[in-house]
C-alpha positions in Angstrom: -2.3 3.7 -2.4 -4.4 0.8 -1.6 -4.3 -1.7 -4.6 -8.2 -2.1 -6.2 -8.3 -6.0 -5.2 -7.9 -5.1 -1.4 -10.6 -2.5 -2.0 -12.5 -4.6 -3.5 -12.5 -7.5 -0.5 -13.2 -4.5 1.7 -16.2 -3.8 -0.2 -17.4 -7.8 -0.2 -16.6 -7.6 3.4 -20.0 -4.8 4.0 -17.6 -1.6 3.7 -19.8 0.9 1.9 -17.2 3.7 1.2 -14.9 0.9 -0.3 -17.5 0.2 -2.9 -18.0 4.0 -3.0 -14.4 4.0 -4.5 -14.8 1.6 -6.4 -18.2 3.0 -8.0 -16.8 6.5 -8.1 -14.0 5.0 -11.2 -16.5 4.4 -13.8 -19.6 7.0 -12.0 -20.0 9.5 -14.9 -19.7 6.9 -17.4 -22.9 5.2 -15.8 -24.6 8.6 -15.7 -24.3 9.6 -19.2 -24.9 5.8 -20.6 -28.4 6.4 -18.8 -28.8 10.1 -20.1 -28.9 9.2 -23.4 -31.3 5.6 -22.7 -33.3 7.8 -20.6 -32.9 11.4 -22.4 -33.4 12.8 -18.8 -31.5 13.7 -16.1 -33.1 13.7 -13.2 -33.9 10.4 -14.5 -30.0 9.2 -15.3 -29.5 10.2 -11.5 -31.8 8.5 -10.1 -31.1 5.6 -11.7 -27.6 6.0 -10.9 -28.4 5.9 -7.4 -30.5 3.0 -7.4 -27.5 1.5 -9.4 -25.3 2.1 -6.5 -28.1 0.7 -3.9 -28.9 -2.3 -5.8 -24.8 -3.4 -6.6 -23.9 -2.9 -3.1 -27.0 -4.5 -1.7 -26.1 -7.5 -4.5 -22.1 -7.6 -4.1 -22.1 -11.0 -2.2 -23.5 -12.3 -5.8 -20.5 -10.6 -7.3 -18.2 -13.5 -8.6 -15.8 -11.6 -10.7 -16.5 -13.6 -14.1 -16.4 -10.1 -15.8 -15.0 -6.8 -14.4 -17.0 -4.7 -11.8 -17.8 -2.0 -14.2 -19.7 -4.4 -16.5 -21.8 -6.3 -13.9 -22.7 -2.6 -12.5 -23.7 -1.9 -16.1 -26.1 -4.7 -15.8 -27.7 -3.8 -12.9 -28.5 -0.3 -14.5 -29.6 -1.6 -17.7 -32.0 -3.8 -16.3 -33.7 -0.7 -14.3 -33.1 1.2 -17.6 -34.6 -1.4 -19.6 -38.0 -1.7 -16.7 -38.5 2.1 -17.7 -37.9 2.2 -20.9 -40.6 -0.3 -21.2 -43.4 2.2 -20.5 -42.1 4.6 -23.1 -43.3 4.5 -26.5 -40.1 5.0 -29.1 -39.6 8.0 -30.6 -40.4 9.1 -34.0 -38.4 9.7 -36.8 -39.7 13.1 -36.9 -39.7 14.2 -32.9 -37.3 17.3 -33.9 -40.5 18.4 -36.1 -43.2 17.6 -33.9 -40.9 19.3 -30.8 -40.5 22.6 -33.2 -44.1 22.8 -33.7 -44.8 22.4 -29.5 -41.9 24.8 -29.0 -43.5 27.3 -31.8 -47.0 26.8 -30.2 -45.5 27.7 -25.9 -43.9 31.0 -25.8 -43.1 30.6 -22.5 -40.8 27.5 -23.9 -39.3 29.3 -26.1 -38.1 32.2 -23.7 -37.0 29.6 -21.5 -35.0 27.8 -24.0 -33.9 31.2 -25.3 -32.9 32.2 -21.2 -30.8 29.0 -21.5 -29.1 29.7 -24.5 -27.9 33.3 -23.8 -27.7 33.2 -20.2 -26.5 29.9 -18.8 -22.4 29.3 -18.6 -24.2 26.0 -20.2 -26.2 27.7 -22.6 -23.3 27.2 -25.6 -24.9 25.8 -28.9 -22.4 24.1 -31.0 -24.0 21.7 -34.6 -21.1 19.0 -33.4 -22.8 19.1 -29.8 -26.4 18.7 -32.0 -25.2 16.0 -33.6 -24.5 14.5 -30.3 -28.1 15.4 -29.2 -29.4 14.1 -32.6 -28.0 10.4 -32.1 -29.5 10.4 -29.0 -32.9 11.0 -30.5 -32.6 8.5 -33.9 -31.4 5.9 -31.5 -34.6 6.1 -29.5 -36.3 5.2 -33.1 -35.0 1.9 -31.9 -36.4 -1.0 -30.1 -35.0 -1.2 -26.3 -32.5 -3.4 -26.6 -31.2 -3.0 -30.0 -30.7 1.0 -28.6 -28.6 -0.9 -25.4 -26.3 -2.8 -27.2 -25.6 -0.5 -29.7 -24.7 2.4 -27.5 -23.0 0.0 -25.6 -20.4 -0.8 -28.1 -20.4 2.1 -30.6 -20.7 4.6 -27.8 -18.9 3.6 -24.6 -16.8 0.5 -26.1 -17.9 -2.4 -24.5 -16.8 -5.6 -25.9 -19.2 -8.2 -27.9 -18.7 -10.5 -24.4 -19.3 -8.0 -21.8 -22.4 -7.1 -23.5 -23.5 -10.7 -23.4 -23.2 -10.3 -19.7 -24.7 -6.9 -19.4 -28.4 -8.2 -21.4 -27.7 -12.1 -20.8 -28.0 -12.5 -24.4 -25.7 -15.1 -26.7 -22.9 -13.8 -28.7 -25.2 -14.6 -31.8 -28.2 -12.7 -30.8 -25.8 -9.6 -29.6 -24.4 -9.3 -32.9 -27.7 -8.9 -34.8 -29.1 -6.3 -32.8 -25.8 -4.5 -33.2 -26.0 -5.1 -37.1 -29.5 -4.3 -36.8 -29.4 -1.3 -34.9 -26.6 0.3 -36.9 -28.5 -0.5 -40.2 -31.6 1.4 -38.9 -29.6 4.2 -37.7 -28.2 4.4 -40.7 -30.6 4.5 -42.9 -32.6 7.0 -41.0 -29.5 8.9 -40.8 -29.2 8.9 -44.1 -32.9 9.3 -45.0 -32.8 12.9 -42.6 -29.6 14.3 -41.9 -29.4 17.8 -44.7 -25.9 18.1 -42.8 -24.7 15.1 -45.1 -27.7 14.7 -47.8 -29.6 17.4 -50.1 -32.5 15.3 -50.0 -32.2 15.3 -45.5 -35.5 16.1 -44.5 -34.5 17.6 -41.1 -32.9 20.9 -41.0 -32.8 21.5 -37.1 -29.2 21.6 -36.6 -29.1 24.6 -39.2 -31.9 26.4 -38.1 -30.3 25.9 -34.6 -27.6 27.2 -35.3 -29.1 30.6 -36.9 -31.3 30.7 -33.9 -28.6 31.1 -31.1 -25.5 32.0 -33.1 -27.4 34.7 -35.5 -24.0 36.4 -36.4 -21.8 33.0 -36.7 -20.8 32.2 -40.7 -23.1 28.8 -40.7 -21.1 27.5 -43.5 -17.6 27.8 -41.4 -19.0 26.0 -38.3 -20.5 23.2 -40.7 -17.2 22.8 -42.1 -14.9 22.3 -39.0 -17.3 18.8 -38.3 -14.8 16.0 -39.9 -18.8 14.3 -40.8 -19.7 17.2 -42.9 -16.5 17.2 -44.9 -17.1 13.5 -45.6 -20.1 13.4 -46.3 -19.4 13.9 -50.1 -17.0 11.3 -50.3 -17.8 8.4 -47.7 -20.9 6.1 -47.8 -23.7 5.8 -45.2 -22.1 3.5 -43.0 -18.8 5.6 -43.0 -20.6 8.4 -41.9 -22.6 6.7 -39.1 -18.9 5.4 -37.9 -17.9 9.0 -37.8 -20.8 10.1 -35.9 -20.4 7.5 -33.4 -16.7 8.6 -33.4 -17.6 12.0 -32.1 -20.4 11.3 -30.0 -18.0 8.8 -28.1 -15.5 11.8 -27.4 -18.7 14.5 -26.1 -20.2 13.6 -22.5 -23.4 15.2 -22.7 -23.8 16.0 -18.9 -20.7 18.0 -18.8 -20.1 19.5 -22.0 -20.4 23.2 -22.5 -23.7 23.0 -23.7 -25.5 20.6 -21.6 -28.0 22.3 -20.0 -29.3 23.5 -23.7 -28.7 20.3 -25.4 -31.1 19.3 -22.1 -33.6 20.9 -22.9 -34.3 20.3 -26.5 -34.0 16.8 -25.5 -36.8 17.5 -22.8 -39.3 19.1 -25.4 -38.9 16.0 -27.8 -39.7 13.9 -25.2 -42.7 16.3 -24.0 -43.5 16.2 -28.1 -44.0 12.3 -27.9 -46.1 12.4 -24.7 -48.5 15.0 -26.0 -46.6 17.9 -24.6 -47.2 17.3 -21.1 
């Protein structure tokens, strides 16, 4: 096989399907990285597209001072971060405000309900939820705080490549990460009735009974490692073992995508006045 540095040249040299190759390593990464900024898919494709015409259009500026991967995460975050910047930020109570849209549209609800029971993607699982629900509290954050900290907690990029990726100095990286987690946190645990009595938000539970009427709640809650914990470990613990499983589900493939889709879509139609 032809080694990744001759591919590479090829690619420097104008060769379109080179960088094609190249692109193709670290694709569905990029994809899902702008899922969850975007909470859209036809938005995280297009994006991804324009990724792969701006980076090829831009390789001669390519100088290998970090990997490929990272520089074509720059390029995407900076289109993410122009979109992103005529969205407002979520709420911490979208899941409410999406309940009461979905409650209000009955042809929303069959269509959600069509999903669920028809589609081979249609599976509702709490730890897929939980996924769905990070998604969701991270948008409570501002733009770049959201970047870097899905950056690193979700797809394990390094305090340095993420200088690259937002230009930013190790210093300033750092405190959105430490502030972004913090926020999470505390939302997290301000909400979550998984983990906390007091949680103010019971949508993964009244998910669950929704699609899976005949499934033993209790038994599903307990096979999440984060539900176990949750008596024992602290806030931040439990925000590590969230980010530990939404780091192992990618939310474009999963068996549940095309549901887990379109609850994100009505909390985003719930924050833009259900259009």
């Amino acid at each position: 096989m032809e080694s990744q540095e001759n591919t590479l040249q090829k690619a420097l040299e104008g060769d379109i399907n080179a960088f094609q190759s190249l692109f193709a390593e670290y694709q569905d990464a990029l994809k899902s990285y702008l899922f969850r900024l975007l909470a859209s898919r036809a938005d995280a494709d297009d994006l991804t597209h324009d990724t792969f015409i701006k980076a090829f259009d831009a390789l001669s500026s390519f100088k290998g001072k970090s990997s490929l991967k990272t520089w074509t995460f720059s390029i995407a975050t900076n289109l993410a971060l122009n979109y992103l910047k005529k969205r407002q930020r979520w709420t911490e109570d979208v899941s409410e405000r999406a309940k009461k849209m979905v409650l209000a549209r009955p042809d929303l609800a069959a269509k959600i309900e069509n999903i669920a029971h028809h589609s081979p993607y249609g599976q509702y699982t709490i730890r897929e939820h939980i996924n769905t629900c990070f998604t969701c509290i991270s948008k409570n954050l501002p733009i770049e705080n959201q970047i870097v900290l899905i950056l690193k907690d979700v797809y394990d990029f390094s305090v340095k490549e993420i200088m690259v990726i937002m230009t930013k100095t190790e210093g300033v990286v750092k405190y959105l990460l430490q502030n972004g987690r913090k926020t999470m946190t505390d939302i997290f645990d301000k909400r979550c009735a998984l983990v906390n009595k007091k949680g103010a938000c019971h949508q993964c539970s009244e998910l669950n009974g929704w699609f899976n009427p005949k499934q033993d709640q209790q038994e599903a809650l307990l096979q999440i490692k984060l539900v176990k914990a949750a008596k024992k470990q602290d806030k931040a613990a439990l925000y590590t073992l969230r980010s530990k499983l939404v780091k192992a589900i990618d939310p474009l493939k999963s068996a549940g995508n095309e549901l887990q889709e379109i609850l994100l879509a009505c909390n985003r139609m719930a924050m833009e006045g259900g259009e």
